[in-house]
C-alpha positions as a printed Julia matrix, in Angstrom:
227×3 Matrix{Float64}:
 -28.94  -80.25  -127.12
 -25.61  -81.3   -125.5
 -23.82  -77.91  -124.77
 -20.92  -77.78  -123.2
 -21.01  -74.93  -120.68
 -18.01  -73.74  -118.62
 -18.45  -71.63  -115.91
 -16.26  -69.03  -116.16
 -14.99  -66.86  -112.98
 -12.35  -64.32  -114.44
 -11.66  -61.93  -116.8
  -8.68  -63.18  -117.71
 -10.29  -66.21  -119.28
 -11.07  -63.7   -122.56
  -8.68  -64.74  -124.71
  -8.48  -68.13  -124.11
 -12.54  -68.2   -124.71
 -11.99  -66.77  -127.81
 -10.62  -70.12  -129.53
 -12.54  -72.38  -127.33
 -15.2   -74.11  -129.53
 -18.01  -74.72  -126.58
 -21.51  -73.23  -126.72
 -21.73  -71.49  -123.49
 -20.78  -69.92  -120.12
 -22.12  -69.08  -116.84
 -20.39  -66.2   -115.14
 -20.14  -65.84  -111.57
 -17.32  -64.48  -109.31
 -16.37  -65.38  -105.84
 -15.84  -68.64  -106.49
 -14.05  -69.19  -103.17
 -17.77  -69.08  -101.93
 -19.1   -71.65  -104.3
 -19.81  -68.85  -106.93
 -21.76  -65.65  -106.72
 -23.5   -63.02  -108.71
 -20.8   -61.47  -110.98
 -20.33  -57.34  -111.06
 -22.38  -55.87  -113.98
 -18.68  -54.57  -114.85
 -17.39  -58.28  -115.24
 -20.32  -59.18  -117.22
 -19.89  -56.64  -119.9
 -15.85  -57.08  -119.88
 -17.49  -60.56  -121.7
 -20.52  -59.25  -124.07
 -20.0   -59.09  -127.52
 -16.72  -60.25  -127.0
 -17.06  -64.26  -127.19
 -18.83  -65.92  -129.54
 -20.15  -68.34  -126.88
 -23.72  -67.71  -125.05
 -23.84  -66.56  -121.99
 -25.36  -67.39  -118.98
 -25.67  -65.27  -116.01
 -25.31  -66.78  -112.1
 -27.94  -64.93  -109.86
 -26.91  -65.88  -106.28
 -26.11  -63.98  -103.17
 -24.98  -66.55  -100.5
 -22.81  -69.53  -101.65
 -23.76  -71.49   -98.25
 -27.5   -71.75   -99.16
 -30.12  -71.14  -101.63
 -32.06  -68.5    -99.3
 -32.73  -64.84  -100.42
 -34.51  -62.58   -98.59
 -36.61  -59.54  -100.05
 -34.11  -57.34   -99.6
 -32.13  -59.56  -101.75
 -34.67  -59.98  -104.38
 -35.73  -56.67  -104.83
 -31.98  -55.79  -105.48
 -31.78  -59.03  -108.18
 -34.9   -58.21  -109.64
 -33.27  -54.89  -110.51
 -30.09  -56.57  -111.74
 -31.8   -58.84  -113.94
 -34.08  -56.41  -115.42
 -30.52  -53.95  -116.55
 -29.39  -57.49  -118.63
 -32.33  -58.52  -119.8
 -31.91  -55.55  -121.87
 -28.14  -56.86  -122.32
 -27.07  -59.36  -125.19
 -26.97  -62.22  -122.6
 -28.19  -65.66  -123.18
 -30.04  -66.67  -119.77
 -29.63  -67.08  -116.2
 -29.4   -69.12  -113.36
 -30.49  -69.41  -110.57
 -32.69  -71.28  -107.24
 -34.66  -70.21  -104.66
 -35.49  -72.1   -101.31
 -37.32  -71.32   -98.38
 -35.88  -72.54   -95.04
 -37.7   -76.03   -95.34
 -35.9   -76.86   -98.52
 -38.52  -76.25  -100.86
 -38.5   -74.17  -104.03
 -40.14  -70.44  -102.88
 -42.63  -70.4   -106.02
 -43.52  -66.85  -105.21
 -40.49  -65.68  -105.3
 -38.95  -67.43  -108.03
 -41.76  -66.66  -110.47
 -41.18  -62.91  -109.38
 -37.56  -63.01  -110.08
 -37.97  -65.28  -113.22
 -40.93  -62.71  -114.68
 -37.99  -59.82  -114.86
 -36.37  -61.97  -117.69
 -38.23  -61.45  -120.11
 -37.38  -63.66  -123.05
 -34.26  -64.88  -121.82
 -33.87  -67.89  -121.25
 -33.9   -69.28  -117.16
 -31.83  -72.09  -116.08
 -33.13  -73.26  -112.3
 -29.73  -74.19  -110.54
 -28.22  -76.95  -108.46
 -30.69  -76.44  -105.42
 -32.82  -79.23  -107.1
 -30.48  -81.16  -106.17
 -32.0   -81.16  -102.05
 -36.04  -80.75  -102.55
 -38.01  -83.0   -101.61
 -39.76  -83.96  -105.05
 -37.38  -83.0   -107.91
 -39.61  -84.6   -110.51
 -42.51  -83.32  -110.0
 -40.78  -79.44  -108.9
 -39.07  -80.13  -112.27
 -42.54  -80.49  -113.77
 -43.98  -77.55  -112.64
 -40.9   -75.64  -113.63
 -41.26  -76.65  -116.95
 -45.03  -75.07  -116.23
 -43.74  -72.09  -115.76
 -41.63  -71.73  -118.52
 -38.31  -72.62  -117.12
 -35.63  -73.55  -120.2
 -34.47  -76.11  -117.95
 -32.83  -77.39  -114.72
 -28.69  -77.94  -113.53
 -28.18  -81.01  -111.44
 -25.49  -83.17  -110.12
 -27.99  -86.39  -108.92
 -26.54  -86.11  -105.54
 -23.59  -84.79  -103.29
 -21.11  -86.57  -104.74
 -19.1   -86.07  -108.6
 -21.67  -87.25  -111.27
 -19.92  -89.85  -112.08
 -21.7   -91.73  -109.08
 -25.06  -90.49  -109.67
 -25.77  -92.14  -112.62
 -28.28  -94.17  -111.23
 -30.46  -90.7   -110.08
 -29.92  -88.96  -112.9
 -31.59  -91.62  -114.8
 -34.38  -92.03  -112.68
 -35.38  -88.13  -113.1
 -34.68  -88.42  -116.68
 -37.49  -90.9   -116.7
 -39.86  -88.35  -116.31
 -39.95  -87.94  -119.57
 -40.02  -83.65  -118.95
 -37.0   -83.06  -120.73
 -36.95  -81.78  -124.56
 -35.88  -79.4   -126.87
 -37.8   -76.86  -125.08
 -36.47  -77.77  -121.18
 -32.49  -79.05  -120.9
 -30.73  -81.23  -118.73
 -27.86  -79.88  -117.68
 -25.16  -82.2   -115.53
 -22.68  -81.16  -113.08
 -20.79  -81.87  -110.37
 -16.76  -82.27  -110.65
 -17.17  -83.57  -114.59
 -13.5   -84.5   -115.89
 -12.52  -85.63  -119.36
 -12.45  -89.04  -118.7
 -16.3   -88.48  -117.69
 -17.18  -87.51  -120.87
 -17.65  -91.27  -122.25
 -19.55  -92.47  -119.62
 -22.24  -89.36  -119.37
 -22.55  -89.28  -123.44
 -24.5   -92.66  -123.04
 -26.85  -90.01  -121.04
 -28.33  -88.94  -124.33
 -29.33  -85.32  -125.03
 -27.83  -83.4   -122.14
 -25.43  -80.47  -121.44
 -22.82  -80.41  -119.13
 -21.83  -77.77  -116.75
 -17.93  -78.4   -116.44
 -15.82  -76.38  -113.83
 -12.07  -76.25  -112.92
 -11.16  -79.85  -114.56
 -10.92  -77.73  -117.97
  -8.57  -75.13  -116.59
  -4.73  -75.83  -115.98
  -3.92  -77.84  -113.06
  -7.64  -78.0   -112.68
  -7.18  -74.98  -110.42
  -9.65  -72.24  -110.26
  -6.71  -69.78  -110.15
  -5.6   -70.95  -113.48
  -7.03  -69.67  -117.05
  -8.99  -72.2   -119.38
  -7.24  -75.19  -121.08
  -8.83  -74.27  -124.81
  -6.64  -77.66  -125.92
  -9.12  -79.72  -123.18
 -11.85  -77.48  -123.35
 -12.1   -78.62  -127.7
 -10.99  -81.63  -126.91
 -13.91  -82.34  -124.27
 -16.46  -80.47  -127.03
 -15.32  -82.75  -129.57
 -15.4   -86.15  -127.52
 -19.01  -85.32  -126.53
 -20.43  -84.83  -129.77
């Protein structure tokens, strides 16, 4: 597969999208709070106006991967007005309190999409059994899963990453998708991965700030290196 997805967090990153040569985005907002469901007003400021695909976060609390019913009833809703939408996918994870993926939930929120396709986030990262949640993911017709391997960059989680990759679960059908504080000079060492995406945030922006716009220069640089 090996996208090259940047998550994108204002509207001012337009332009600069518009001669950046990577597959797709993720939108959130909020950023400040580790990234949360964008406005249905930011969302459209991007559709039909990048060529990339686009990806949209589904999250409510940046310090956790909870939602309550109140919360789900209110993303079921927002998920059913873009599934109409010409968006991509989503993303998003669902816990209970213990750490484990809420099934009931997630298949509740996931069976709103539709056809679109439904990226499970970064909460794999802290279940108990990510290979065999991963498995029944895939079960349920999940496009794939976004992991860092750990709490630190990816860069140091090689070693993990491998080990769930061993699975064997991961296809054409169900992507790998890295993250976790990916820079340029990252892009060497998690090629030799083999057929994943990355999920690349600030280091692609100038300064590498968050209140910058997009680099295009690194962002088609970084496409170009992966490849």
């Amino acid at each position: 597969m090996k996208n090259i997805e940047l998550v994108i967090v204002d509207k001012k990153d337009l332009a600069n999208l518009q001669v950046s040569n990577n597959e797709r985005v993720l939108l959130c907002e909020d950023i400040k709070h580790n990234g949360l469901t964008p406005s249905i007003e930011f969302v459209k400021h991007f559709l039909n106006n990048i060529k990339q695909k686009i990806h949209v976060l589904v999250r409510d609390d940046g310090s956790n991967y909870l939602m309550s019913t109140e919360q789900l009833n209110k993303n079921i809703e927002y998920v059913k007005n873009f599934e109409k939408e010409n968006v991509h996918g989503f993303m998003f994870s669902i816990l209970n309190e213990e750490n484990c993926i809420d099934w009931k939930k997630i298949e509740l929120l996931k069976s709103n999409a539709g056809s679109k396709k439904v990226i499970f986030g970064k909460a794999i990262d802290i279940v108990c059994d990510p290979i065999q949640d991963l498995i029944k993911l895939k079960s349920l017709g999940f496009s794939g899963v976004c992991l860092q391997g750990g709490t630190t960059p990816a860069r140091n989680n090689i070693k993990k990453i491998k080990e769930i990759m061993s699975s064997a679960i991961f296809d054409e059908k169900f992507e790998l998708i890295v993250s976790g504080s990916i820079s340029p000079a990252d892009i060497s060492i998690l090629k030799k991965l083999g057929n994943i995406s990355l999920h690349i945030g600030s280091s692609i922006r100038y300064n590498e700030s968050w209140e910058e716009m997009i680099n295009p220069e690194f962002v088609n640089g970084m496409v170009s290196k992966f490849k």
